[in-house]
N, C-alpha and C positions, 0 to 999 in steps of 0.2 A: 642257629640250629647247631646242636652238639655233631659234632663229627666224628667218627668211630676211631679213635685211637689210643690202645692199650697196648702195652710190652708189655711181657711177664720178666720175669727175672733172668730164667733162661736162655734170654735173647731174642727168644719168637717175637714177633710180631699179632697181636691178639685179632688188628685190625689194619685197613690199610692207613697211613697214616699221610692225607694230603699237603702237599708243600706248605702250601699256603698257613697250615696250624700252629696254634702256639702253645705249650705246658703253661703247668700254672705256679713258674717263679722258683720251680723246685721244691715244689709239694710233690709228696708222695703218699700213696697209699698201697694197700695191700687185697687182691682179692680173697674170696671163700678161702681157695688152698695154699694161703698164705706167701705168696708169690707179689714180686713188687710191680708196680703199678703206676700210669702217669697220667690223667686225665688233659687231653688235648682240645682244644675248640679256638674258634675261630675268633682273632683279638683278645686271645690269654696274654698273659705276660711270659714270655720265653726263658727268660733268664736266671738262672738260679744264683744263690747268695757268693759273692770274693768266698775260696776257700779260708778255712781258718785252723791253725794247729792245735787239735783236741788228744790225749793220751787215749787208750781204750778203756781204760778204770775210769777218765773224766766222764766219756760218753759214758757207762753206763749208767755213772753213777745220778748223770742229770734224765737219763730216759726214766730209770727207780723214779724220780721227786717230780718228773715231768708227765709221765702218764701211767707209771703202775701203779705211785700212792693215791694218786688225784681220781683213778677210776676211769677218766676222762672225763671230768666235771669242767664245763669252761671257766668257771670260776676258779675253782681251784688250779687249774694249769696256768692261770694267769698270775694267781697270787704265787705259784708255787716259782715259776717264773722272775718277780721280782724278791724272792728269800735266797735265791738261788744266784741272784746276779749274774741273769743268763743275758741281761739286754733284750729282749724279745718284745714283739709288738704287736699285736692283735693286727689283723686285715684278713676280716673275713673276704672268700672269694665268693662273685658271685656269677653260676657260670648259665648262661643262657640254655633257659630251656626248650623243651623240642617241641611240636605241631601242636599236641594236645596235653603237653604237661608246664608248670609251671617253673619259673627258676630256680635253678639249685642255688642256695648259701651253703658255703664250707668253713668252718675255723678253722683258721691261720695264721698261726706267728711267725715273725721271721727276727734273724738275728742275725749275731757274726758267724757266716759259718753253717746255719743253725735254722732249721726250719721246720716248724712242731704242726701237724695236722691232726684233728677232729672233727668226726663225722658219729652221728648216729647209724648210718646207714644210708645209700643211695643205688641207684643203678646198678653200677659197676663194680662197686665195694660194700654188700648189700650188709656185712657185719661190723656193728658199731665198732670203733678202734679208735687208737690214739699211737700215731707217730713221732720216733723224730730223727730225722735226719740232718746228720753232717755230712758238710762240704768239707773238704779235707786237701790239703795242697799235695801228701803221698798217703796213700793207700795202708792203712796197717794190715797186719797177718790176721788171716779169717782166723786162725786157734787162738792169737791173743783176744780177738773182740769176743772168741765162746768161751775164754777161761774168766776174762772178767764180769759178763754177763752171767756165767755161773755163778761165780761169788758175791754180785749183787742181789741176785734170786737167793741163791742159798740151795738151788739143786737144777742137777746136770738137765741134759739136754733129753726129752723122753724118748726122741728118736735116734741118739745118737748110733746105735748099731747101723743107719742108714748113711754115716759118714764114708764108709769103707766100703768099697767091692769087694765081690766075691774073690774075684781075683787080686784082691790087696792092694790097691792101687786108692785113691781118693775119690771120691765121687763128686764129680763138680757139679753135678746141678742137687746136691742135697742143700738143703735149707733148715739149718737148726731148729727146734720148736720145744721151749720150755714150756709145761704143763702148770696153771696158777692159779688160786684158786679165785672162787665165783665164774668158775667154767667160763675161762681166759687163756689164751695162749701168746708165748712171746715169741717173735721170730725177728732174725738177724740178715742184716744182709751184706756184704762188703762187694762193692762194685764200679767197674770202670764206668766211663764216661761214655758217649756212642752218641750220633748225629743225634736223634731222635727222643734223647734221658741226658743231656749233656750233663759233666759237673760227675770227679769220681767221689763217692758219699758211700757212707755205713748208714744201714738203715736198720731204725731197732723199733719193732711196733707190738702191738700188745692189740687182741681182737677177740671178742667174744665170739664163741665157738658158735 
């Protein structure tokens, strides 16, 4: 049975999150208000991928060919994947379902570093998306990974007025969100590592509205 455990990005706690549970290998998702996300249940795989050293122009430019041209097509993230010479490997998860509902399957690649997830939509993340997250041995600056994601998009961030307090200072729980079209959205994420999400990773997903 699924056991209620979701972070949001902010640090909250969505659910409580029993000892005994495990994430799923360093998949990541995003809910509705685009906020990150870790689906937990009981004999997941815990462990997320050896860090690996990615530029922030590499990342973006493999999330572009990995899930913004591909649509989220599993096909296509797969082929897009070997053009790319990303190393990545399909293993779908498949995460036991509850009293009266049937198993969930998730696509899932994994790589060096490098962990791509696809969903149509479920539970928890009820908007189709496509992520992918690096594992990262240091942390880059959250304005490097939104200058280069700009420049792979081709335009700023629609909320960016929400980076900045009123009182001028930076707003840490803002969450960049590029506007794309076929009513899509991109969001960013740069974050440390915590008992519960271990593993510090940039998260860059792309989510029908």
């Amino acid at each position: 049975m699924i056991r209620k455990a979701l972070a949001a990005s902010i640090g909250l706690l969505m659910a409580l999150v029993p000892v005994s549970v495990a994430a799923q290998g360093g998949a990541m998702w995003v809910d509705r208000h685009g906020r990150m996300m870790s689906l937990q249940f009981s004999g997941g795989n815990g462990a997320p991928p050896a860090p690996a050293d990615r530029t922030a122009g590499q990342m973006a430019a493999l999330f572009q060919s990995l899930c913004v041209a591909t649509e989220g097509d599993p096909a296509r993230i797969t082929a897009a994947a070997r053009a790319a010479g990303a190393g990545l490997a399909a293993q779908p998860e498949n995460v036991p379902g509850g009293r009266n509902a049937p198993p969930l399957v998730l696509d899932i690649w994994r790589g060096e570093g490098l962990v791509v997830t696809r969903t149509a939509g479920f539970f928890a993340a009820p908007n189709a998306q496509c992520n992918a997250i690096f594992y990262v041995r240091s942390l880059p600056d959250k304005a490097a990974v939104v200058a280069a994601l700009t420049a792979a998009l081709g335009s700023a961030p629609a909320n960016a007025d929400q980076a900045v307090r009123r009182n001028g200072r930076p707003n840490p729980h803002y969450i960049p969100e590029w506007s794309v079209a076929g009513g899509r959205a991109v969001v960013a994420h740069v974050a440390a590592g915590y008992q519960h999400m271990p593993g510090d990773r940039v998260q860059l997903g792309i989510r029908v509205r």
